[in-house]
Every structure is written in structure tokens, then in C-alpha cells.
N, C-alpha and C positions, 0 to 999 in steps of 0.2 A: 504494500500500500504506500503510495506516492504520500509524504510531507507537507503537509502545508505549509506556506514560507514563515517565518518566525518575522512577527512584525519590526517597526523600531520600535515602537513601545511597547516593555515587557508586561506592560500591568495588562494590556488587550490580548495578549497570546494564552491563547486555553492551555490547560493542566498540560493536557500529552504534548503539544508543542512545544512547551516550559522541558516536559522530562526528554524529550528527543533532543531538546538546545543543550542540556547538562551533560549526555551520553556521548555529546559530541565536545564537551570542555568545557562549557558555560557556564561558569559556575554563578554567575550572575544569575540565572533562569532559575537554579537550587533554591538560590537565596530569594527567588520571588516566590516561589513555589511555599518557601516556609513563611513567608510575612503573609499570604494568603491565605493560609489554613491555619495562622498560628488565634488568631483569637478561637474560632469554631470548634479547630482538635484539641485545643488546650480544657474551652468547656466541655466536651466531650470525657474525657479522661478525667477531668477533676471529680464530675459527678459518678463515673466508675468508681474509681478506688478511694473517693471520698477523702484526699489528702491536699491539699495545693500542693505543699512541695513534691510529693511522689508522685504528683500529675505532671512538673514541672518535668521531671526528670523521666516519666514514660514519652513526654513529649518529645525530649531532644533523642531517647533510644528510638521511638518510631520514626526519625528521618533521619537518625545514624544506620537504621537499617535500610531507609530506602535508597540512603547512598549505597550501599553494602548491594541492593536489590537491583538499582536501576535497569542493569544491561535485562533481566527477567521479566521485566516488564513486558505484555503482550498489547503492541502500541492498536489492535483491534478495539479494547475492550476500552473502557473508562478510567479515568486513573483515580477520583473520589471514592470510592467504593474498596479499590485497591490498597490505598493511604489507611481509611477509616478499619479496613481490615487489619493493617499491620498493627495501627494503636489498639484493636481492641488486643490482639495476640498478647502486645505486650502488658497492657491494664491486667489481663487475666495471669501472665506471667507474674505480674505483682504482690497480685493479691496470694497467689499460691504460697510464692514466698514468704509474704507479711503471714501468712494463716499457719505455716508453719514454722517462723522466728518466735511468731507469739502463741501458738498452740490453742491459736481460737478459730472461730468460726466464724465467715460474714452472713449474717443474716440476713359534605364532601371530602371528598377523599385526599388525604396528605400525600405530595406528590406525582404519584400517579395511578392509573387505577387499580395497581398493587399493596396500595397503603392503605392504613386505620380509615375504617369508614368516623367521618365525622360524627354518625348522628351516635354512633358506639362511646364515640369520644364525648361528647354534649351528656348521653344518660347518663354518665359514668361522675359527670360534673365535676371536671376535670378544667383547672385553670388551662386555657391558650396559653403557649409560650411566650405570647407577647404584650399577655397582659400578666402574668406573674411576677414581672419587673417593677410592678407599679409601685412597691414600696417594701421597705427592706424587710417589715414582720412577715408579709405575702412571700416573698423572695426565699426567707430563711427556711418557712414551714414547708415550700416544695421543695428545697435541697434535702432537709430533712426526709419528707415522704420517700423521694425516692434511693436515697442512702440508703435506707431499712428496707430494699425490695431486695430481694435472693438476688447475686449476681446474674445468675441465668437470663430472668426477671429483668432488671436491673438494663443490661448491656440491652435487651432489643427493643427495649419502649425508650432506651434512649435512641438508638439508631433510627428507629419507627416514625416517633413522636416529635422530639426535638430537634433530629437533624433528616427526617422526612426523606429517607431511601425506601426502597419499593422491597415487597415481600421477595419478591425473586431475588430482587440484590442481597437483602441478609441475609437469606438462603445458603446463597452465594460465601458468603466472607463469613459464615459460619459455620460451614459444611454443616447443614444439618437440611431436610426437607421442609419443603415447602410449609406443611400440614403443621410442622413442627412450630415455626417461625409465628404464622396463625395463632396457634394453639398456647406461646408464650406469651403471644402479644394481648393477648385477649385474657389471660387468666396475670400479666402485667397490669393492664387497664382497672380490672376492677378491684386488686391488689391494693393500687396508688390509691383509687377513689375510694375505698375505705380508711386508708391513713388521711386521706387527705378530707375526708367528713369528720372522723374523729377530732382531728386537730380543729375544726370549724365549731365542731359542737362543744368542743370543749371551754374553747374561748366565749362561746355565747351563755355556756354553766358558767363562764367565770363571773363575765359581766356583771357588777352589784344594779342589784333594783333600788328605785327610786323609795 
């Protein structure tokens, strides 16, 4: 498959252009490639392994490995998908480790028409991503909710939900089946919507009456 030309401006050249300019010496194109996925994969991995700094530090091994990766890269497929696979590998390498340093345990359609049906997401009453920002107590209670979801859990209502890849794709970067993916996402959904009712009802028990 013929190249598309690499523009002069690097912030316009898509992902696979970026990684085909780097394989050829670019090291410039690297380094666009990471200031572009560095805020999204950073949240990503933080809400994984529930750490800032060891999100920090899954962040720099996941593009220490796709340097390591590059030439493997199959310039047919996507390379988001690809990137967002190596971070999870490593999040879940983390945590194995952290689980065994410390001998504990962790405990319409988004995208495209492979993704969380909304009205799934709406009954489940379930903050939008992009209204959970709206203030820091809101903020803190969904980090929390979904810190507390099983890893399994955890990793594809993030993939799913907040960074909005298609049931095929995490299929894909999870080697697991389709049904599977489904099956987590949905028993994810109503998981969060009950931590995240409880913390609601709980604050309305708190509230003092007049």
C-alpha cells in the first residue's frame, strides 16, 4: 500500500503517516505522535491502575514499547487501537505486579454502530463524560466508581465508554470474542451505575433537613 505524502505540518499528518515518518528516522513525527495521545492515554491508564505516578510511568513504557514495536506495525490497520492496546498490556502488567508486591487484590451509539447503545447508557444513569467535569465532588465520585470496578470491568467501559472504540476493536486489543466484550460491557455499565446511585443516594441521606 502506497504512503500518503507526510504533510509540512506535522500536527495535520494522521497517526500511520506520523508512525511511517518515525520508521523512516523522524523522530520528530514520535514526538508528535506522543504530545497527541499524551493527555487521552495518560487518562486512560491513570483511571486503570488508579495511580498518577504508575500511570505516568505505564505511559512513557507504552511508547518505549512502540518504539521497540514500530517496524511490527501492520500500516493496513489503525494505529489508535494499536497504541491503546499496548497501554492496556502494560496497565494490566502493573497491576499484576502491584497485586503481587503487595499480596492484595484489585477489586445513540458511542462511536460507531459497535459501541454502548446510549439508551443502555441513559437507564443505567450514568454521568456523560463530558458532563462529569463539571465540578470537582462530581469528578472525584466517578474516579472513585470506577477505580472499584474488577479490572476486567474496569479496562472495557473504559475503552467502551470514555475513549469510545467499537466492540470489534476491543475485541481486537483484547483477544477475547466479541460476545465476550458485550457481555463485560454491559455487566460494567450496570456495575458503575450502582456505585455511582449509591454515592448519589448517599449524599442526598447526608443532606441535613431544614
Amino acid at each position: 500500500m502506497t504512503q500518503a505524502p507526510l504533510p509540512d505540518d506535522l500536527t495535520k499528518a494522521t497517526d500511520e503517516q506520523l508512525l511511517a515518518a518515525y520508521r523512516t528516522g523522524s523522530d520528530l513525527a514520535f514526538e508528535t505522535l506522543l504530545t497527541r495521545y499524551e493527555r487521552e492515554l495518560l487518562f486512560f491508564v491513570t483511571r486503570f491502575v488508579k495511580e498518577r505516578a504508575a500511570a505516568e510511568d505505564v505511559f512513557q513504557e507504552t511508547f518505549i514499547q512502540l518504539h521497540l514495536s514500530a517496524d511490527t506495525f501492520d500500516p493496513t490497520r489503525k494505529f489508535r487501537p494499536w497504541l491503546f492496546t499496548i497501554a492496556a498490556n502494560k496497565a494490566r502488567d502493573y497491576l499484576r505486579k502491584a497485586s503481587r508486591r503487595q499480596a492484595t487484590t484489585l477489586s445513540t451509539t458511542l462511536g460507531d454502530e459497535d459501541g454502548p447503545e446510549l439508551i443502555d447508557l441513559l437507564q443505567a444513569d450514568l454521568p456523560l463524560p463530558d458532563q462529569h467535569a463539571e465540578d470537582n465532588e462530581t469528578r472525584e465520585k466517578v474516579r472513585q466508581a470506577v477505580s472499584e470496578l474488577p479490572e476486567h470491568l474496569r479496562e472495557v467501559l473504559l475503552l467502551a465508554y470514555f475513549h469510545q472504540f467499537a466492540y470489534k476493536e476491543i475485541a481486537e486489543m483484547l483477544s477475547v470474542p466479541l460476545g465476550t466484550v458485550k457481555s463485560r460491557l454491559h455487566a460494567a455499565v450496570g456495575t458503575f451505575a450502582d456505585l455511582w446511585k449509591t454515592r448519589t443516594n448517599h449524599r442526598t441521606d447526608d443532606t441535613p433537613t431544614a
